[in-house]
C-alpha beads as a LAMMPS data file, in Angstrom:
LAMMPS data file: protein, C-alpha beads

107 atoms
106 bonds

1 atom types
1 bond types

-500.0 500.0 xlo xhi
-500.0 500.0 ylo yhi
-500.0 500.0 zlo zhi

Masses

1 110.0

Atoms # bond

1 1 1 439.376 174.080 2.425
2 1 1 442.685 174.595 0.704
3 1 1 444.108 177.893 2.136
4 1 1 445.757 180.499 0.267
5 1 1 450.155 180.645 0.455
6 1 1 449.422 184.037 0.123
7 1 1 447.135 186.357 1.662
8 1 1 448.254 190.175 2.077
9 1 1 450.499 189.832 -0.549
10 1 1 451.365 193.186 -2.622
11 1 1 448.678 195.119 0.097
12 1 1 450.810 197.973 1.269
13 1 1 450.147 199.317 5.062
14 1 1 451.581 201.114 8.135
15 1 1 450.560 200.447 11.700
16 1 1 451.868 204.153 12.791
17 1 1 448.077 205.039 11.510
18 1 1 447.013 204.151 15.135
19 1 1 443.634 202.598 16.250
20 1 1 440.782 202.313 13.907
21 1 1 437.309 201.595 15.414
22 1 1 435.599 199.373 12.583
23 1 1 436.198 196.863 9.954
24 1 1 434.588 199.393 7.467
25 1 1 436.932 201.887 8.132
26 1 1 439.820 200.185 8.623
27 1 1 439.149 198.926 4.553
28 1 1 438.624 202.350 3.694
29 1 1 441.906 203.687 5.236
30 1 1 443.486 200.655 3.565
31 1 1 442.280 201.503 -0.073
32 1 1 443.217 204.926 0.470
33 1 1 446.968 203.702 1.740
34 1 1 446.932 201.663 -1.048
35 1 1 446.093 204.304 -3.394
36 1 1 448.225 207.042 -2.469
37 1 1 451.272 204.636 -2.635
38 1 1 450.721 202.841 -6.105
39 1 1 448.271 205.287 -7.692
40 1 1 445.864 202.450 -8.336
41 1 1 442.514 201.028 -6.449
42 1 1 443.207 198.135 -4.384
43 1 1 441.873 194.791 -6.347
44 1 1 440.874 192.667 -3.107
45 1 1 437.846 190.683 -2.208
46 1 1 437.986 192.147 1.378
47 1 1 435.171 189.295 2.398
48 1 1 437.350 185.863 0.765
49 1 1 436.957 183.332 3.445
50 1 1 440.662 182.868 4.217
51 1 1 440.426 180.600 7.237
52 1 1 437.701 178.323 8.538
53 1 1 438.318 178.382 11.879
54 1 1 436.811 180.946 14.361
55 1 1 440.207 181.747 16.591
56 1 1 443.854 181.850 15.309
57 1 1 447.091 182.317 16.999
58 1 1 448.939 185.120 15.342
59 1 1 452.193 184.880 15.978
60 1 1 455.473 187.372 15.421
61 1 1 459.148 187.635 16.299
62 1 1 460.016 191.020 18.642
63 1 1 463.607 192.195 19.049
64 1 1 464.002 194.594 22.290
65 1 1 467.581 195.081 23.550
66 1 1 468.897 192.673 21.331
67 1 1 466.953 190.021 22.533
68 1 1 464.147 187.909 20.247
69 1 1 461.559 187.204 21.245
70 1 1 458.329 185.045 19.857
71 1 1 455.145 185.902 21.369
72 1 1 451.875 185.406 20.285
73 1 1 448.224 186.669 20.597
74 1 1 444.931 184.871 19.937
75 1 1 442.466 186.689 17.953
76 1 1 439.040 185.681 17.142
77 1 1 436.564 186.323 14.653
78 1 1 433.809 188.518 15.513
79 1 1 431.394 187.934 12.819
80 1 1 431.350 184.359 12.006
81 1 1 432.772 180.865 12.504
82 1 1 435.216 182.241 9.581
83 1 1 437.953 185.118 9.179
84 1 1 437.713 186.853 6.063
85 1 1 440.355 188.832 4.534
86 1 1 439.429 191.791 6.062
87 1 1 438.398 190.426 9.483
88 1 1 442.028 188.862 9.777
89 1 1 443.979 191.838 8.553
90 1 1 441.688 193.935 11.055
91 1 1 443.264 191.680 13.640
92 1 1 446.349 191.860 12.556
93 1 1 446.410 195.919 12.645
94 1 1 445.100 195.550 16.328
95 1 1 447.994 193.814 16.916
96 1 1 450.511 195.654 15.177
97 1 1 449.612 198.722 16.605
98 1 1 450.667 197.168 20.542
99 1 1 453.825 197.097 19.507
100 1 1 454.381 200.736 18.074
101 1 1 456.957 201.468 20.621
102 1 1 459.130 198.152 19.884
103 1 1 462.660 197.907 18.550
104 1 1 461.883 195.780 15.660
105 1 1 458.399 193.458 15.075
106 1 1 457.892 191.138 11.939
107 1 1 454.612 189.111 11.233

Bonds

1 1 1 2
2 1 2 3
3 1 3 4
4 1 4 5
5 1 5 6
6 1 6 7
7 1 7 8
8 1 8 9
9 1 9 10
10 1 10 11
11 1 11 12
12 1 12 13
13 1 13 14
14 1 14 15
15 1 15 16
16 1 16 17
17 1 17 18
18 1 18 19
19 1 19 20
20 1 20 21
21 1 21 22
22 1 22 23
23 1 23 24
24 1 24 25
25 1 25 26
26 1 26 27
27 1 27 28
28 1 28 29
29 1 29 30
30 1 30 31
31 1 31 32
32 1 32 33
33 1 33 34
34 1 34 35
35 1 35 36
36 1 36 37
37 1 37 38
38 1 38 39
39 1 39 40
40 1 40 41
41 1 41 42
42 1 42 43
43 1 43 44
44 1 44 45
45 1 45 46
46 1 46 47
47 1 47 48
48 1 48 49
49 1 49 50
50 1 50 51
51 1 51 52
52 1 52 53
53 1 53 54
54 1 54 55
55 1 55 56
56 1 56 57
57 1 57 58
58 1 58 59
59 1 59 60
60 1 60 61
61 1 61 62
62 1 62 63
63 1 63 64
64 1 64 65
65 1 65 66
66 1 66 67
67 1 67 68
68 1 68 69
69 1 69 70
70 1 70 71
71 1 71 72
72 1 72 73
73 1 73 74
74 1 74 75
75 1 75 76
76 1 76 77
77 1 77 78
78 1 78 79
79 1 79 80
80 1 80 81
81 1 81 82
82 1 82 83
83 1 83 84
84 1 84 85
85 1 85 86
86 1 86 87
87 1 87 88
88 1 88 89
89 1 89 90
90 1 90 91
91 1 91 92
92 1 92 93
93 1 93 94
94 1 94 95
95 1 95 96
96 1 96 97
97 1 97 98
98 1 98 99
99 1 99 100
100 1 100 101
101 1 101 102
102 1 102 103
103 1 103 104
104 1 104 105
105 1 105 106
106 1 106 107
């Protein structure tokens, strides 16, 4: 499988929306982020197989007190031996939302 270079590109979000209990949702609340922002419905195929593989180390770069750091978290697809768009952005929210109370945090 050739893998996309890029795969949330030009999909605007904020992890200060908090916890979101289902994929489903978490796509609506997306489109309507999206919406609000650009005035326009999102154009995604939220179920594109982006990566064959059924775990993935997401990794990011945290700043606290000056200090970087580069941690990482395994996620895993729930659904398949596959993430799909939505399944890995999904993730990437749970994520994201841990580290609310950080200095800085870039994916």
């Amino acid at each position: 499988m050739k893998y996309p270079k890029k795969i949330l590109h030009n999909i605007y979000w904020s992890f200060s929306i908090g916890e979101i209990e289902t994929i489903e949702s978490f796509v609506e609340k997306v489109e309507e982020y999206n919406k609000n922002i650009t005035g326009k419905k999102l154009n995604v195929n939220w179920d594109q197989i982006v990566f064959n593989f059924s775990a993935l180390e997401l990794q990011y770069v945290k700043i606290i007190n000056g200090e970087v750091e580069e941690p990482y978290e395994l996620i895993t697809s729930e659904t398949s031996e596959n993430f799909s768009l939505k399944e890995l952005f999904y993730n990437v929210h749970k994520v994201g939302i841990n580290l609310a109370d950080d200095e800085n945090c870039f994916f």
